[in-house]
C-alpha positions as a Markdown table, in Angstrom:
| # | Residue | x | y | z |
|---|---|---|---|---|
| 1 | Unk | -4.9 | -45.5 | 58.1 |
| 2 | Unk | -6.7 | -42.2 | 57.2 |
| 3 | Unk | -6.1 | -38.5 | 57.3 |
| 4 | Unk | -7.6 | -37.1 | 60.4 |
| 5 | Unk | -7.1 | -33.3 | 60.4 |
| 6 | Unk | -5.2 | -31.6 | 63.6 |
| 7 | Unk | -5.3 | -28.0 | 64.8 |
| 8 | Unk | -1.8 | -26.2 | 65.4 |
| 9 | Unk | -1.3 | -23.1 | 66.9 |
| 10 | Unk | 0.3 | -20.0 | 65.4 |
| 11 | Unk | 3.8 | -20.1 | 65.6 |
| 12 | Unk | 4.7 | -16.6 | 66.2 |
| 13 | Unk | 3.2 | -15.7 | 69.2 |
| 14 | Unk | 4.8 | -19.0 | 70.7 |
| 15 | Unk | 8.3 | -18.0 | 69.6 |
| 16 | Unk | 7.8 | -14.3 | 71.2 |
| 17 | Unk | 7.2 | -16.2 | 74.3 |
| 18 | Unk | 9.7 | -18.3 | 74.4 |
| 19 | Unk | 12.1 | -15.6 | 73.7 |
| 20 | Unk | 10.6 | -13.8 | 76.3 |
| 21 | Unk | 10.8 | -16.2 | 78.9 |
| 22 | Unk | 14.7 | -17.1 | 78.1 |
| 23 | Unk | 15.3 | -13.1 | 78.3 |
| 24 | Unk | 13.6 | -12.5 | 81.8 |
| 25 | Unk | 15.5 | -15.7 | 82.7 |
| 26 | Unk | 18.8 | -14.1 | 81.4 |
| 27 | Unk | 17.6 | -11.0 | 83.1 |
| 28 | Unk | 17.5 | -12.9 | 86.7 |
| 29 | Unk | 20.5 | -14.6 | 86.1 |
| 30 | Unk | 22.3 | -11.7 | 85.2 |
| 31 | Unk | 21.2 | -8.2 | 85.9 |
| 32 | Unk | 18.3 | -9.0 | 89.0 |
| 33 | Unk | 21.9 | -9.6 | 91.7 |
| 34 | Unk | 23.2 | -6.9 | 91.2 |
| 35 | Unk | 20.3 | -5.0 | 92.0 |
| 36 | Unk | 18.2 | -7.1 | 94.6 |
| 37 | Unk | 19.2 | -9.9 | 97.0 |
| 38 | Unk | 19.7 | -13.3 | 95.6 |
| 39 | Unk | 16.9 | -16.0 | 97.2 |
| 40 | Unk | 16.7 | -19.4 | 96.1 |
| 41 | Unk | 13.2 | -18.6 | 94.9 |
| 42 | Unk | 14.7 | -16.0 | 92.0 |
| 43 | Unk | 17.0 | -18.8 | 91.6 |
| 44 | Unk | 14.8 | -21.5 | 90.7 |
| 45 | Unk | 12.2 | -19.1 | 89.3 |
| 46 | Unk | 14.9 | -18.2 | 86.7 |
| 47 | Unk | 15.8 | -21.9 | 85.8 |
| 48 | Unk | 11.8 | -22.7 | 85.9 |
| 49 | Unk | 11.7 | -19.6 | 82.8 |
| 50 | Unk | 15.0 | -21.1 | 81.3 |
| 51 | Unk | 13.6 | -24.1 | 81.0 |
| 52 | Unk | 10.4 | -23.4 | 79.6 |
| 53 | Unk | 11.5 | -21.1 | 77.0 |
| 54 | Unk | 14.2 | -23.6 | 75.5 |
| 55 | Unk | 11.1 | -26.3 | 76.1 |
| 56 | Unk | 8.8 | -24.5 | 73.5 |
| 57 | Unk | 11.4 | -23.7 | 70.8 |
| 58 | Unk | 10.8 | -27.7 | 69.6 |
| 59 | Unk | 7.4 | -27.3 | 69.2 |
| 60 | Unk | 8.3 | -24.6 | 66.2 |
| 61 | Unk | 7.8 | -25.7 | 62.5 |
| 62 | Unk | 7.3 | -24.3 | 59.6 |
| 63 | Unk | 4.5 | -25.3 | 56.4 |
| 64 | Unk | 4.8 | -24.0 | 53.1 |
| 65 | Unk | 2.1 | -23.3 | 50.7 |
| 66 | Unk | 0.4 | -27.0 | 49.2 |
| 67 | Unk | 2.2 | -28.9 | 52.1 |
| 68 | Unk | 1.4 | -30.8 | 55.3 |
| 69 | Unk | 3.1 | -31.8 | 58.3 |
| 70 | Unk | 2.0 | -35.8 | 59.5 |
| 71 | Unk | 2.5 | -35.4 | 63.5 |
| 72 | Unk | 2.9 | -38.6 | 65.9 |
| 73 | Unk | 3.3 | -39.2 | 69.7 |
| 74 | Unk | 5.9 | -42.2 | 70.3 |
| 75 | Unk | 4.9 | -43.8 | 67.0 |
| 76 | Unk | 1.4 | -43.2 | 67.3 |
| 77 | Unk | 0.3 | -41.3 | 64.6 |
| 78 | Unk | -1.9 | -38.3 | 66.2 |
| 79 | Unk | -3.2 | -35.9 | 63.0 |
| 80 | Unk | -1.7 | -34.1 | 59.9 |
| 81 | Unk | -2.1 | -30.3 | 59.7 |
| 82 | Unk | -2.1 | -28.3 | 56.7 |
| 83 | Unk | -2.3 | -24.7 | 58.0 |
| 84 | Unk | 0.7 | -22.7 | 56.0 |
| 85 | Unk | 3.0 | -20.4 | 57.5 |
| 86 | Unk | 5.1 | -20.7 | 61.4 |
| 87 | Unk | 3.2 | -23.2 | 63.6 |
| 88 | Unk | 3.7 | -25.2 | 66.9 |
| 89 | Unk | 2.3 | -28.0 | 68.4 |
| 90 | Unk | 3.3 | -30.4 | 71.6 |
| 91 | Unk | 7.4 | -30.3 | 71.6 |
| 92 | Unk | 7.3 | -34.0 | 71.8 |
| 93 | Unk | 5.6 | -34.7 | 68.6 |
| 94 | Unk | 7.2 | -36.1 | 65.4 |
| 95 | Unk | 6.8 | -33.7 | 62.5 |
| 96 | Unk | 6.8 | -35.3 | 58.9 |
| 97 | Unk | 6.5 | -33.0 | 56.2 |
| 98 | Unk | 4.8 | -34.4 | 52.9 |
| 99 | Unk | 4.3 | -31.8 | 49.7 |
| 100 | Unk | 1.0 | -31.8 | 48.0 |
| 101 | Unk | 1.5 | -30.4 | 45.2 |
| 102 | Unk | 0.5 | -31.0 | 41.9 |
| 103 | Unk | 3.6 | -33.6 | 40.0 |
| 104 | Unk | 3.8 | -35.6 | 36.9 |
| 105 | Unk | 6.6 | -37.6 | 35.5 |
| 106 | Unk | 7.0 | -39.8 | 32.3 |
| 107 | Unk | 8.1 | -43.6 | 32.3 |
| 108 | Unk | 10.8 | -44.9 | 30.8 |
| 109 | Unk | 9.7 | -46.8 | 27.3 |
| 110 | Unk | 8.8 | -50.1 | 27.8 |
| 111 | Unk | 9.0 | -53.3 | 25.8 |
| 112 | Unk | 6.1 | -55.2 | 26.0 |
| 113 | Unk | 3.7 | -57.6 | 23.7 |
| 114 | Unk | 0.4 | -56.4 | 22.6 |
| 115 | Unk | -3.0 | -58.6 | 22.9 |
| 116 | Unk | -1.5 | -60.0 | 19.7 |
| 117 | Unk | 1.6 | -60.6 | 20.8 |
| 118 | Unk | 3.7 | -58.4 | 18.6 |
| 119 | Unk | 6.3 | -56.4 | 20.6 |
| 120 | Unk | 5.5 | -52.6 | 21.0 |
| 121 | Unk | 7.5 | -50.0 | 23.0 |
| 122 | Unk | 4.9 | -47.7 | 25.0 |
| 123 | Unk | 5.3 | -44.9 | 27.4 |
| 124 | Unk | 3.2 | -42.8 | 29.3 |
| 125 | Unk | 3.0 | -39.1 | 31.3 |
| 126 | Unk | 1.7 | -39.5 | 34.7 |
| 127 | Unk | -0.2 | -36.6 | 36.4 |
| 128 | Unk | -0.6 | -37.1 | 40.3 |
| 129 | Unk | -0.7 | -35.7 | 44.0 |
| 130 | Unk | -0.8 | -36.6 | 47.4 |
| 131 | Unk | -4.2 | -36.7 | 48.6 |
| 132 | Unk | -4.0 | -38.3 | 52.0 |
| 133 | Unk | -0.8 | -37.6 | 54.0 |
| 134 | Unk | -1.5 | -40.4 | 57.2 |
| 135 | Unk | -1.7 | -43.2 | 54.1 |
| 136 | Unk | 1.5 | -41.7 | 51.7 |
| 137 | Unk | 2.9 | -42.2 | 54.9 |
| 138 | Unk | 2.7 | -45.1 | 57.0 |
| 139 | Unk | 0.6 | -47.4 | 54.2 |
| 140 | Unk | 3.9 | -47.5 | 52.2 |
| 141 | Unk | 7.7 | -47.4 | 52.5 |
| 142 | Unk | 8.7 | -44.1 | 50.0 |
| 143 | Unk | 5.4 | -43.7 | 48.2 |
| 144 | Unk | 7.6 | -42.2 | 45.5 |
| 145 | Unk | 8.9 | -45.2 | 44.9 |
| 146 | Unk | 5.7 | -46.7 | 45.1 |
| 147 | Unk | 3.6 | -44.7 | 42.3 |
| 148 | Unk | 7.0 | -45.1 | 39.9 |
| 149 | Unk | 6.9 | -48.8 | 40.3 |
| 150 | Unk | 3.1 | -49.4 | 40.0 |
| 151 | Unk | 2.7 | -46.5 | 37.4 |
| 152 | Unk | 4.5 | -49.2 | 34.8 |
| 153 | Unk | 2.9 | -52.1 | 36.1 |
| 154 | Unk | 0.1 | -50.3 | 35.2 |
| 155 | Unk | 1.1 | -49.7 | 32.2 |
| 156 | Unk | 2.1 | -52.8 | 31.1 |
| 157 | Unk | -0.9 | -54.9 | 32.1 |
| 158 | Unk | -3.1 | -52.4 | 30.0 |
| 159 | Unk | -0.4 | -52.7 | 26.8 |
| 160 | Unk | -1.0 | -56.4 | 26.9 |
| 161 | Unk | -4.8 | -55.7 | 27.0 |
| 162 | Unk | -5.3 | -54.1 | 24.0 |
| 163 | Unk | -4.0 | -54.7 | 20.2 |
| 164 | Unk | -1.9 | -52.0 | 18.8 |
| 165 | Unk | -4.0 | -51.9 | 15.8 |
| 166 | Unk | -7.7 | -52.5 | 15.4 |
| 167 | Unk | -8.4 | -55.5 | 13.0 |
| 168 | Unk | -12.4 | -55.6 | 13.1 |
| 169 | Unk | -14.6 | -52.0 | 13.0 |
| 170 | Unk | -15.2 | -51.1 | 16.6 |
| 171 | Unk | -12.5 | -52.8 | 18.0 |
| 172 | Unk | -10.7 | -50.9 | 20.6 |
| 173 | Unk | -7.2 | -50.6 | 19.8 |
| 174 | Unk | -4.0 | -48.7 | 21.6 |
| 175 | Unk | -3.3 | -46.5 | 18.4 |
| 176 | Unk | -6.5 | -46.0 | 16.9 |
| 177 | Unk | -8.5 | -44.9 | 20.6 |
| 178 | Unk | -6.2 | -42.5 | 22.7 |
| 179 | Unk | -9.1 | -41.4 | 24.9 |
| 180 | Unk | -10.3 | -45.1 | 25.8 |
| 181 | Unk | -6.7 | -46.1 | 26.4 |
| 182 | Unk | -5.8 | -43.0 | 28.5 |
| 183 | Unk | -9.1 | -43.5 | 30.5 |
| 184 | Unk | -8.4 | -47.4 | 31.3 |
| 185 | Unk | -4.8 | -46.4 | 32.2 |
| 186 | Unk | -6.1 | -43.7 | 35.0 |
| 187 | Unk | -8.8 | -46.1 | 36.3 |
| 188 | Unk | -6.2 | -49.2 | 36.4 |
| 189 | Unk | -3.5 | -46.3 | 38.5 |
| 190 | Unk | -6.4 | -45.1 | 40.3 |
| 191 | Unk | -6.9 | -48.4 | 41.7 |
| 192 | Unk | -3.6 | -49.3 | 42.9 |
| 193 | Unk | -2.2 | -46.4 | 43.7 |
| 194 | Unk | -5.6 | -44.9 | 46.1 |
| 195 | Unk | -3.7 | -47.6 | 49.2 |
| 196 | Unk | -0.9 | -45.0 | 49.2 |
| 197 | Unk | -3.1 | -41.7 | 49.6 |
| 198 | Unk | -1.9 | -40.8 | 45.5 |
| 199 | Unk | -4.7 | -39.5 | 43.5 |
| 200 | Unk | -4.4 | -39.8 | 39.9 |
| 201 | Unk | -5.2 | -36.8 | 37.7 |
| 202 | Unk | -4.1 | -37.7 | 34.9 |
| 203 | Unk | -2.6 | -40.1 | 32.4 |
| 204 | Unk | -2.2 | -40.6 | 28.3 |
| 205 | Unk | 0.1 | -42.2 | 26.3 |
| 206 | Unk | 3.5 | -40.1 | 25.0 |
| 207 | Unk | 4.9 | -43.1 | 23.0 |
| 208 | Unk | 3.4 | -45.9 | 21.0 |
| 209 | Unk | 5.3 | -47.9 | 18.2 |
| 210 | Unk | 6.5 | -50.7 | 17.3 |
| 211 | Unk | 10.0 | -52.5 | 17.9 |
| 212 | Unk | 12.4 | -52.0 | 16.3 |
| 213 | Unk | 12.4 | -55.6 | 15.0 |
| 214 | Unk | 9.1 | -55.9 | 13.5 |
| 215 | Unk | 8.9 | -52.1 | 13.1 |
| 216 | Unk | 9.6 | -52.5 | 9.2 |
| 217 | Unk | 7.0 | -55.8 | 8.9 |
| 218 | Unk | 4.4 | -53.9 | 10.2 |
| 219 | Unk | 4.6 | -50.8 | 8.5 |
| 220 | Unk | 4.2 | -53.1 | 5.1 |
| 221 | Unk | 1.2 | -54.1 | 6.5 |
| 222 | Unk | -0.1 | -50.7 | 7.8 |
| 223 | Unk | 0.4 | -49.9 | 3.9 |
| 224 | Unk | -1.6 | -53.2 | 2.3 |
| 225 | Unk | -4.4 | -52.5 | 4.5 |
| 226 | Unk | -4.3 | -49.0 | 3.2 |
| 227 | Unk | -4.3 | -50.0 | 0.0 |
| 228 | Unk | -7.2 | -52.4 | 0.2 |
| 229 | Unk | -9.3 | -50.0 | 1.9 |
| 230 | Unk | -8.7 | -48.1 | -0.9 |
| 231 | Unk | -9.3 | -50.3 | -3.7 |
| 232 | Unk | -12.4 | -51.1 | -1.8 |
| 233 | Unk | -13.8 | -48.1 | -1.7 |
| 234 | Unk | -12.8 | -47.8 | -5.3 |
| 235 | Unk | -14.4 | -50.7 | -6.4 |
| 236 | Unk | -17.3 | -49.9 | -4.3 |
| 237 | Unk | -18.1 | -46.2 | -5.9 |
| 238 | Unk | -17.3 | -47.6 | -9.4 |
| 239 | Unk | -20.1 | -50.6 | -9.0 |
| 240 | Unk | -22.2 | -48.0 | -8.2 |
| 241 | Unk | -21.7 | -45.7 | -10.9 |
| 242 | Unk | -21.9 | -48.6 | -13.8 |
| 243 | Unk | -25.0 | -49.6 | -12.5 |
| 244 | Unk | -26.3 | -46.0 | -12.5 |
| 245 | Unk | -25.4 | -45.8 | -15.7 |
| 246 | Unk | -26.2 | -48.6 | -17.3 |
| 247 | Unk | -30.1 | -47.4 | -15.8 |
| 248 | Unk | -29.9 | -44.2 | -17.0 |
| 249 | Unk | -29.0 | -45.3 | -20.5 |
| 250 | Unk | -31.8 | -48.3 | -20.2 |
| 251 | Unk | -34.2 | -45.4 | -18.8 |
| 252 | Unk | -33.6 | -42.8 | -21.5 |
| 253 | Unk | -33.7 | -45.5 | -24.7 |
| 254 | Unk | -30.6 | -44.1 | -25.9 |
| 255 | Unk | -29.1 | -47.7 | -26.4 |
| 256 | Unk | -30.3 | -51.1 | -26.3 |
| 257 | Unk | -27.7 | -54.1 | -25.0 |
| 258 | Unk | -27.9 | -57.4 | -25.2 |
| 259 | Unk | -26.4 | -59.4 | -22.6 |
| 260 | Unk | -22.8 | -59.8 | -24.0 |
| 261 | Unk | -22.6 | -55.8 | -24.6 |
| 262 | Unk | -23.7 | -55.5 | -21.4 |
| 263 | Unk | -21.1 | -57.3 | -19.9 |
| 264 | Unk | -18.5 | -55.7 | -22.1 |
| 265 | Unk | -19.3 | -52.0 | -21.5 |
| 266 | Unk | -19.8 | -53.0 | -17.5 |
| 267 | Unk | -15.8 | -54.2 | -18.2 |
| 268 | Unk | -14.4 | -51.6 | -20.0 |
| 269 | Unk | -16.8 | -49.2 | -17.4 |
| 270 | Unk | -14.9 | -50.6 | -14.7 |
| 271 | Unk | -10.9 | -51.0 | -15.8 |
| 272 | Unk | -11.9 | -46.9 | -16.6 |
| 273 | Unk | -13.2 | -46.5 | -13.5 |
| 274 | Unk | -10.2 | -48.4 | -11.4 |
| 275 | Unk | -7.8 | -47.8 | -13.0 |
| 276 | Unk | -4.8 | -46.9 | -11.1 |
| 277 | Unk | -3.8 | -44.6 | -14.6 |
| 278 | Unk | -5.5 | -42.6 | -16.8 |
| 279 | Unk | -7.2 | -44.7 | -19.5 |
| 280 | Unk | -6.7 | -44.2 | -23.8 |
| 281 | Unk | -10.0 | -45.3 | -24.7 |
| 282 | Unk | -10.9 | -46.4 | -28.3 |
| 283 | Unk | -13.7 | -44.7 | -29.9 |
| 284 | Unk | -15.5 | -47.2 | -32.1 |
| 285 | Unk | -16.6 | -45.1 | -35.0 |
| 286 | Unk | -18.7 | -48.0 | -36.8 |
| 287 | Unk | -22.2 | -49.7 | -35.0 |
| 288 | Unk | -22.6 | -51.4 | -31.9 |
């Protein structure tokens, strides 16, 4: 089922003409015997005008701005219109009116397990529109309904898809990649929800964390990885700097080290340097 488009004609001039049909019929009925002789022509000529006028008055709807009307003939569906403003078609069409403006909405937060398997609550804003009125229509029930349900199905099946933290550089992860997340998420709508006419303009994330439960395990470990990504880079910089100076000293001939002071000034180089506190160094006055 597709949108095939369907011209209406203007409203207004149809509703002066029906108005002006049932007032020359009241005018016949009414005002025409007391001046003329009453035939059976005038008669039926005024019922014919009646008729007519009262006939075209269905055929009046109206379409506001960003909104369509889906038109069928005995439950066939015959075209959708989108021309704004007073318009008429065939009295005995059906006229469903379908908005197509821009709307978003945010689900409720969900419980779900990660790729890991640790329980997260997650949430997301949804950003869509009705792009083709024959499908929002008659491809599903209450497409409202429809883009609610699947929006969390969605978003569950991506949740369990993705680790909430990366553990390897690279790895795509739910906290740490937003824009990867929020781009899988609107392909993964896209794809279910296109069957029901709903075009998906947008979708991100508006809550991410852990439950409750393991909430306070996890943060412990959100703060030991911290701290040993820290120490490496610590450890790291301070290797770097002995061995620079250990060849700048070797380069300059300002000392000469055996092995053993080697590896003692390399040690008391490094507690120095990694220390978590400032050092109280003691200044050997005598010879090395």
């Amino acid at each position: 089922m597709k949108e095939n488009s369907l011209h209406s004609q203007p409203g207004i001039p149809m509703l002066l003409l029906a108005a002006a049909m049932i007032g020359a019929a009241g005018y016949l009925f009414f005002v025409a015997p007391a001046l003329l002789v009453v035939t059976p022509k005038l008669v039926w000529l005024a019922l014919l005008m009646l008729l007519g006028g009262f006939a075209l008055l269905p055929g009046l709807y109206m379409v506001e701005p960003n909104q369509s009307a889906v038109l069928s003939l005995f439950g066939r569906y015959v075209g959708t219109t989108r021309e704004d403003g007073l318009r008429w078609n065939n009295p005995f069409l059906q006229k469903h009116k379908l908005s197509l403006r821009i709307r978003n909405f945010e689900s409720g937060k969900l419980k779900v397990n990660d790729l890991e398997g640790s329980p997260i609550e997650i949430a997301a804003v949804i950003v869509w529109q009705v792009a083709d009125s024959a499908e929002a229509v008659y491809n599903v029930d209450d497409y409202e309904s429809f883009v609610h349900i699947q929006s969390e199905s969605a978003l569950r099946a991506m949740a369990t898809s993705y680790p909430y933290d990366a553990v390897e550089t690279g790895e795509v992860a739910l906290r740490s990649h937003p824009q990867e997340i929020s781009q899988h998420l609107q392909e993964q709508l896209a794809e279910r929800l296109a069957k029901a006419g709903v075009r998906v303009i947008e979708a991100r994330i508006s809550h991410l964390a852990y439950a409750p439960e393991i909430a306070q395990a996890m943060l412990q470990r959100q703060q030991a990885n911290a701290v040993i990504a820290a120490r490496s880079r610590i450890v790291s910089g301070a290797v770097g700097m002995v061995e620079m100076a250990l060849a700048e000293l070797e380069k300059n001939g300002c000392a000469q080290f055996d092995e053993a002071r080697k590896a003692q000034l390399v040690s008391n180089l490094l507690v120095v340097l990694c220390s978590e506190r400032g050092s109280q160094p003691i200044v050997n006055a005598g010879s090395l």
